[in-house]
ChimeraX commands (.cxc) that place a marker at each C-alpha (Angstrom):
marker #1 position 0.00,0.00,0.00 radius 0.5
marker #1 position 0.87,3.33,-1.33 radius 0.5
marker #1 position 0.28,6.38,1.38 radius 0.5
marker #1 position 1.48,10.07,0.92 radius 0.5
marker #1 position 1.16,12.00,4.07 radius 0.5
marker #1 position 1.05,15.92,4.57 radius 0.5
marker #1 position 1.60,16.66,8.08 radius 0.5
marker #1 position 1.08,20.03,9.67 radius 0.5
marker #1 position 1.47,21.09,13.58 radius 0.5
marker #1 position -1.64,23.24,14.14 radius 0.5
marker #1 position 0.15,26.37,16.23 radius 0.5
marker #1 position -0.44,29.78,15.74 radius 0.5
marker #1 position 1.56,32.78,15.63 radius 0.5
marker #1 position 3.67,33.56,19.06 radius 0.5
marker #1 position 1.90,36.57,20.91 radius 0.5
marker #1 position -1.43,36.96,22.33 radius 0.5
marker #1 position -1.80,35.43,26.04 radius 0.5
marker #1 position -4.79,34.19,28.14 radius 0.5
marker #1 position -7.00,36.95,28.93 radius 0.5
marker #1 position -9.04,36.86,32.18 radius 0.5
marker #1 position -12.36,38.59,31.44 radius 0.5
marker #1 position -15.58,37.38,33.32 radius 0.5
marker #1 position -19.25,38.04,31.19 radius 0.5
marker #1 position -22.00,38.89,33.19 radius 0.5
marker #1 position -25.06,36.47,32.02 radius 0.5
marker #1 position -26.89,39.42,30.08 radius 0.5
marker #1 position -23.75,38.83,27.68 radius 0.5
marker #1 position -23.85,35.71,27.36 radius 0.5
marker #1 position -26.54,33.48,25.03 radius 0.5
marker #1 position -26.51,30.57,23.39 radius 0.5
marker #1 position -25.31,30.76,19.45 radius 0.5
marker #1 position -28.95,29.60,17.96 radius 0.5
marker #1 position -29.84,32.93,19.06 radius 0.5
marker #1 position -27.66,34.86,16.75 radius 0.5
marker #1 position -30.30,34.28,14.05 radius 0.5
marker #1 position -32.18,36.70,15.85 radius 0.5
marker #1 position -30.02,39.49,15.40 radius 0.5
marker #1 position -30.68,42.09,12.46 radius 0.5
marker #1 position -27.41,42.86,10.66 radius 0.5
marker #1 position -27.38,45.72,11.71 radius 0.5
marker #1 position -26.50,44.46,15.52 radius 0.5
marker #1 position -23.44,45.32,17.15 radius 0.5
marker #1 position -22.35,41.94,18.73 radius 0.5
marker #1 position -19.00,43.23,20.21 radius 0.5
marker #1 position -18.15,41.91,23.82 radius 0.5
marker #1 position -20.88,39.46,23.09 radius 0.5
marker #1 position -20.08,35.86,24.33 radius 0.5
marker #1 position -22.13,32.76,22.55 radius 0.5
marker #1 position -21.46,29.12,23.73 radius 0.5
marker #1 position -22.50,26.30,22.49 radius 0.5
marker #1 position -23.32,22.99,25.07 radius 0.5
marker #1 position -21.79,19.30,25.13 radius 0.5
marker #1 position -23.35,17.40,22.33 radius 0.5
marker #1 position -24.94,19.94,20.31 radius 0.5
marker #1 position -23.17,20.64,16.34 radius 0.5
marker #1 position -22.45,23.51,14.10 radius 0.5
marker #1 position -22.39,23.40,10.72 radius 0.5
marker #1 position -18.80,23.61,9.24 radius 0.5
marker #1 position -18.46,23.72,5.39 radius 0.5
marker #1 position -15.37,22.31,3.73 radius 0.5
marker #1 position -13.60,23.37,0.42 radius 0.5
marker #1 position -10.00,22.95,-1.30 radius 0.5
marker #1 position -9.52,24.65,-4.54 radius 0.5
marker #1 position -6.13,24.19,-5.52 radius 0.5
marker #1 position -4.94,24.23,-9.40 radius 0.5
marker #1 position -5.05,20.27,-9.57 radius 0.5
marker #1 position -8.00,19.50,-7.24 radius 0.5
marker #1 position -10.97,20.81,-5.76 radius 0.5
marker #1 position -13.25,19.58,-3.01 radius 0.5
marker #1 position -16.46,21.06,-1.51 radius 0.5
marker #1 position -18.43,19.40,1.16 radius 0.5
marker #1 position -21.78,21.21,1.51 radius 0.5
marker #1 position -21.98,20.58,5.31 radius 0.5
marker #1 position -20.31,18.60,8.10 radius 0.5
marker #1 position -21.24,18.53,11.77 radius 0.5
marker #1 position -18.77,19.89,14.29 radius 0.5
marker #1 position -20.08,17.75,17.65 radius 0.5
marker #1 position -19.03,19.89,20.74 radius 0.5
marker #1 position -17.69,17.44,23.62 radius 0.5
marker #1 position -18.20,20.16,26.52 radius 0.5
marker #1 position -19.56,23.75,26.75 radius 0.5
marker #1 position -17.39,26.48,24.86 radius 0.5
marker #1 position -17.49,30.09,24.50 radius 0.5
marker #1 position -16.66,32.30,21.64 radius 0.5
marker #1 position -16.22,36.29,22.83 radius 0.5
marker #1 position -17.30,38.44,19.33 radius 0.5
marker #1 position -14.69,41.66,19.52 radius 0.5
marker #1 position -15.01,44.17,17.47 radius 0.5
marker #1 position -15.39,48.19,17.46 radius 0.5
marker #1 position -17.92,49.79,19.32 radius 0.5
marker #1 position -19.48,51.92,16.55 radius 0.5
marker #1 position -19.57,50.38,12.96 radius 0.5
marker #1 position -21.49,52.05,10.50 radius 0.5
marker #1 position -24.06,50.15,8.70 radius 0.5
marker #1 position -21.79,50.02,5.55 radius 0.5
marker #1 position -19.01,48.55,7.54 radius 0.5
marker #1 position -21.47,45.94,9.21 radius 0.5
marker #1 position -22.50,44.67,5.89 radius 0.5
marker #1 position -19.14,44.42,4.73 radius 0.5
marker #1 position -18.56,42.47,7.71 radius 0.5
marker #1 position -21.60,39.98,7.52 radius 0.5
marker #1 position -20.47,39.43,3.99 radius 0.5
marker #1 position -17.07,38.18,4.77 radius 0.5
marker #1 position -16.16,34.41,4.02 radius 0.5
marker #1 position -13.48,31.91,4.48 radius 0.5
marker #1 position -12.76,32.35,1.12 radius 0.5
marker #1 position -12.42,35.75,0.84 radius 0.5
marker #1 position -10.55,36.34,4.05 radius 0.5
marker #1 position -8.02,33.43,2.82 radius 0.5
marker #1 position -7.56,36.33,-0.41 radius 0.5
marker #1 position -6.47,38.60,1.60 radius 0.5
marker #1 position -2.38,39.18,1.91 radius 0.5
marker #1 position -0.78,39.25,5.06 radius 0.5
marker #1 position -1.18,43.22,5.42 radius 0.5
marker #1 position -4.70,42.89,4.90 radius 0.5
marker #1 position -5.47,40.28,7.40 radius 0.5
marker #1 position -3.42,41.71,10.12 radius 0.5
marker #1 position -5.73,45.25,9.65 radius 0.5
marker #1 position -8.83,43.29,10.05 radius 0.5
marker #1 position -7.50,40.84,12.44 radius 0.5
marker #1 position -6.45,44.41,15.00 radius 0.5
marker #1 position -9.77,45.25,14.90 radius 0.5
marker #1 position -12.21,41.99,15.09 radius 0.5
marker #1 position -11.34,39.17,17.39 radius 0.5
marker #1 position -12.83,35.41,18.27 radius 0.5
marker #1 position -11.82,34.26,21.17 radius 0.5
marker #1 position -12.66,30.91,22.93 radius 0.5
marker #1 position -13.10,30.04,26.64 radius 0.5
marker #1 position -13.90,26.67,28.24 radius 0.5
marker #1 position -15.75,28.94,31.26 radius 0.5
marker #1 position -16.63,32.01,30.07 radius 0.5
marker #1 position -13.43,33.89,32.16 radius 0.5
marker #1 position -10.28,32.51,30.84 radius 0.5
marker #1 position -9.90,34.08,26.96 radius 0.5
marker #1 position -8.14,33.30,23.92 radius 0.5
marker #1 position -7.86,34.42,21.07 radius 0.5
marker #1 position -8.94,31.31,18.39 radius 0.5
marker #1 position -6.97,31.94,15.54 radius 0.5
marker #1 position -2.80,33.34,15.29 radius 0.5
marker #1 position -2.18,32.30,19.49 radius 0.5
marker #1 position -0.60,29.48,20.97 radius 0.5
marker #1 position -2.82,30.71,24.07 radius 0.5
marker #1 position -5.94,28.98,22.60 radius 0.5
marker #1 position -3.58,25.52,23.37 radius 0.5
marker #1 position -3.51,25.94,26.84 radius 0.5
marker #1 position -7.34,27.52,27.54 radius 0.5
marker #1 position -8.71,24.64,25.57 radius 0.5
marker #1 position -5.85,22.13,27.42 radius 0.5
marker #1 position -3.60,20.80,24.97 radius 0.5
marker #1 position -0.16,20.71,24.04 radius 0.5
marker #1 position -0.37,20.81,20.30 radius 0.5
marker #1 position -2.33,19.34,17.28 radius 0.5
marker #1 position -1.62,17.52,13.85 radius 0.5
marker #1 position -3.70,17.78,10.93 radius 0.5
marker #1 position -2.40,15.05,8.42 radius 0.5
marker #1 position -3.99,14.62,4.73 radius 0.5
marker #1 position -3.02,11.08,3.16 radius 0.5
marker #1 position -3.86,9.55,0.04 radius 0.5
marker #1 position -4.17,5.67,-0.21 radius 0.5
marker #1 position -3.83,3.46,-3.29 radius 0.5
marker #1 position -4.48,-0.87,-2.53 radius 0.5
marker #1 position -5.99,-3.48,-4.87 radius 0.5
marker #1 position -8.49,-3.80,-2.27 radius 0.5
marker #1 position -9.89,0.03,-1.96 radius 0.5
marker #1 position -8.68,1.22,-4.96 radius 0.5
marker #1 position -7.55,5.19,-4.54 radius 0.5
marker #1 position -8.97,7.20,-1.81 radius 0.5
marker #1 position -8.21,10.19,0.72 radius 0.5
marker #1 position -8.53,10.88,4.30 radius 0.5
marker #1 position -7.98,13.99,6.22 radius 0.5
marker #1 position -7.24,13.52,10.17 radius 0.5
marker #1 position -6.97,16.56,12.99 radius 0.5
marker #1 position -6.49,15.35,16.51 radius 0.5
marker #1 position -4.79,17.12,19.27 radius 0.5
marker #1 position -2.42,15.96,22.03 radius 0.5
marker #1 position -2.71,16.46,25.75 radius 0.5
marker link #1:1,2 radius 0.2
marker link #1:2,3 radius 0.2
marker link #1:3,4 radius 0.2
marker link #1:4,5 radius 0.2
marker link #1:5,6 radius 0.2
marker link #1:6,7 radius 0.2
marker link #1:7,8 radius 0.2
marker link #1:8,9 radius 0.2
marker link #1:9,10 radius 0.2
marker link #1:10,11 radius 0.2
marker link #1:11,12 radius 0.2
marker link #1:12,13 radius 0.2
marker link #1:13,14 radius 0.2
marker link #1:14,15 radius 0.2
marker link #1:15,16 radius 0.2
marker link #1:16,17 radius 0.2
marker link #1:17,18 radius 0.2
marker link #1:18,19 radius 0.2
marker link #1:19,20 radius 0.2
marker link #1:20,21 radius 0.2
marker link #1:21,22 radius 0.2
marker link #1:22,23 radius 0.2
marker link #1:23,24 radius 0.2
marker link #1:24,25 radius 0.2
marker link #1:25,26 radius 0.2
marker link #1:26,27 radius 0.2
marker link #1:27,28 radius 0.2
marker link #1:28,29 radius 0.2
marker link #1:29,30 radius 0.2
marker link #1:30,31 radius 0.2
marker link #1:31,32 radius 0.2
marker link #1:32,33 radius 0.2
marker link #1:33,34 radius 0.2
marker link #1:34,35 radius 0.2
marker link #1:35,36 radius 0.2
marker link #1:36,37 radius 0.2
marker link #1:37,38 radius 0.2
marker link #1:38,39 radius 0.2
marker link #1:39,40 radius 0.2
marker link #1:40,41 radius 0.2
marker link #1:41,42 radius 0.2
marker link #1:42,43 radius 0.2
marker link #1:43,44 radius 0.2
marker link #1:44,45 radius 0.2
marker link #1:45,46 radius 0.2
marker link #1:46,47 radius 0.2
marker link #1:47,48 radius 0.2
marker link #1:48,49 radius 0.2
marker link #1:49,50 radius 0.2
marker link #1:50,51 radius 0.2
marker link #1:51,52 radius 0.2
marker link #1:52,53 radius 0.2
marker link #1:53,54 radius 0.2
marker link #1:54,55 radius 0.2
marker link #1:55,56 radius 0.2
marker link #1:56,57 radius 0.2
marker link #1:57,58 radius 0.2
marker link #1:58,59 radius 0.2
marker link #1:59,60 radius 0.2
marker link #1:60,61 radius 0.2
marker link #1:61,62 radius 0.2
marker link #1:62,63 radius 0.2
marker link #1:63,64 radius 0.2
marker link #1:64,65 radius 0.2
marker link #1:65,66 radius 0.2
marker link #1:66,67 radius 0.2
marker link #1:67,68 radius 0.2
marker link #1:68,69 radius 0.2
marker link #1:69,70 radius 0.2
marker link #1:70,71 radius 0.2
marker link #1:71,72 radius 0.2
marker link #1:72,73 radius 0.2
marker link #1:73,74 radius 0.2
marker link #1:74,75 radius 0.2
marker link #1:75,76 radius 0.2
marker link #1:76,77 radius 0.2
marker link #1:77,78 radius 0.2
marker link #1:78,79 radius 0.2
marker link #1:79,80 radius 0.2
marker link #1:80,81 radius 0.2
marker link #1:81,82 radius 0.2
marker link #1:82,83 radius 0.2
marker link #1:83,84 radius 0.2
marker link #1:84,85 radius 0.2
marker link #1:85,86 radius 0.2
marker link #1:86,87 radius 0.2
marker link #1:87,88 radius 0.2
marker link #1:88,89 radius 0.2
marker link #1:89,90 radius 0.2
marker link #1:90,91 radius 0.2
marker link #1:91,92 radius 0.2
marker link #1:92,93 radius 0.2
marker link #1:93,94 radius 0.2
marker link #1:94,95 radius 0.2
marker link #1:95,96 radius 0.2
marker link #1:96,97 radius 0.2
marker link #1:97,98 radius 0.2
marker link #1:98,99 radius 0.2
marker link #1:99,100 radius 0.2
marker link #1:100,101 radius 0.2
marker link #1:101,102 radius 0.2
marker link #1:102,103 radius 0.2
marker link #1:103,104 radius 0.2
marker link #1:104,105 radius 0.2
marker link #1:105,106 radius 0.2
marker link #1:106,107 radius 0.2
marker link #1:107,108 radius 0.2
marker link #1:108,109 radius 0.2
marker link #1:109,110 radius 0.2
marker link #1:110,111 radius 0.2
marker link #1:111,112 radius 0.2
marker link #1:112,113 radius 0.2
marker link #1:113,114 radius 0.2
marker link #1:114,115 radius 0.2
marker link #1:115,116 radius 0.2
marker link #1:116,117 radius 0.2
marker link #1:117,118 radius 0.2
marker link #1:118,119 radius 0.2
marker link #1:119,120 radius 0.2
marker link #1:120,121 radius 0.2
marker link #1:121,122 radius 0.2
marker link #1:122,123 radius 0.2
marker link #1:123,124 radius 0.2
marker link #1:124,125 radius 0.2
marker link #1:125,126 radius 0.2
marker link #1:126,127 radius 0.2
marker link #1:127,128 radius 0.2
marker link #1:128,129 radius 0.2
marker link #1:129,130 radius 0.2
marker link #1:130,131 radius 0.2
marker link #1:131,132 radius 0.2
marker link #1:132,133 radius 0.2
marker link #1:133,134 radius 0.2
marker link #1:134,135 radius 0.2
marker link #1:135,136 radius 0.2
marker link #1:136,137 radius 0.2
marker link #1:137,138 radius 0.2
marker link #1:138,139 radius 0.2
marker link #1:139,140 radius 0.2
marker link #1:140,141 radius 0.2
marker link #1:141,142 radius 0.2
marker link #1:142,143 radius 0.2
marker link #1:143,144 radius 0.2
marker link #1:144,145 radius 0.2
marker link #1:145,146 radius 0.2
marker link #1:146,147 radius 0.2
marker link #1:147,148 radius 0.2
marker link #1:148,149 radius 0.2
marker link #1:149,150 radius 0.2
marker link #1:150,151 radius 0.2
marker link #1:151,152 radius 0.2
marker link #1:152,153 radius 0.2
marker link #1:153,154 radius 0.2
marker link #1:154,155 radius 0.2
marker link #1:155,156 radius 0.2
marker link #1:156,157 radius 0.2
marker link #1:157,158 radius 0.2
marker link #1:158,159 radius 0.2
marker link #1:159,160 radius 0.2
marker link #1:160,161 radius 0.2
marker link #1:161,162 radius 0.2
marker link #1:162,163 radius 0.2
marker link #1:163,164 radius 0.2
marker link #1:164,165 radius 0.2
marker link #1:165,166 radius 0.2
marker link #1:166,167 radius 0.2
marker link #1:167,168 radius 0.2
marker link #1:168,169 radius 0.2
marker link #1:169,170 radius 0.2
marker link #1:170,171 radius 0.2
marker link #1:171,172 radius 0.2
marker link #1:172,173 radius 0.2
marker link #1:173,174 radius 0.2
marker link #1:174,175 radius 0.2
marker link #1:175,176 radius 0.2
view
């Protein structure tokens, strides 16, 4: 058997550190209630969790010049209660808010370097396993230690037997 492994350490960027920032519970509400917002809401200092057991939609895509995927919809499964804290400025103006809501994975991955660090100084998702302890989810090696792990591997192999013929698998786990 045939198998071609990419493996990547998920860390982030050196920098940001824990924050300690306790919500009162008039900040805090459960994510199926952002579909109640207008899009016009402010949602900065906002904290949404989601509980053990319950999913989120993630979508999947690779567009690269010799392949493409796109997976419509997986389920993320949460295994305990987590936080996300929305930060972002105080007063947006409505066309800045729809630019905003408009914003997707793929058009933030467009971006260069200089653009992403201008939006990433001014809007901010951080995770908490509490609701006190903070970290920021993406560019931060804090995230490892609020969410209690030492690091993570992502690995993407593609398999060739008689038996299966050719197929792929992709594999994240992290590592206490």
């Amino acid at each position: 058997m045939m198998i071609t492994y990419l493996l990547f350490t998920l860390t982030g960027c050196a920098g940001n550190k824990v924050q300690t920032k306790p919500y009162s519970p008039d900040k805090i509400s459960h994510y199926s209630q952002l579909t109640s917002y207008d899009e016009a809401t402010n949602l900065n200092n906002h904290v949404f969790y989601i509980n053990a057991g319950e999913t989120i939609p993630l979508k999947l895509s690779m567009e690269t010049d010799f392949m493409d995927f796109k997976q419509d919809q997986v389920e993320i499964i949460a295994k305990q209660k987590l936080y996300f804290l929305i930060e972002m400025p105080e007063k947006l103006s409505t066309d800045e808010l729809t630019k905003l809501n408009s914003l997707t994975a793929g058009s933030f991955s467009q971006m260069s370097s200089e653009q992403k660090a201008a939006f990433l100084k001014n809007y901010m998702l951080s995770i908490s396993k509490d609701a006190i302890h903070w970290a920021p989810l993406f560019g931060s090696k804090a995230y490892r230690e609020v969410l209690d792990f030492k690091k993570g591997l992502f690995s993407f192999a593609i398999l060739v037997n008689t038996a299966d013929g050719l197929n792929a698998s992709l594999d994240i786990r992290t590592v206490k």
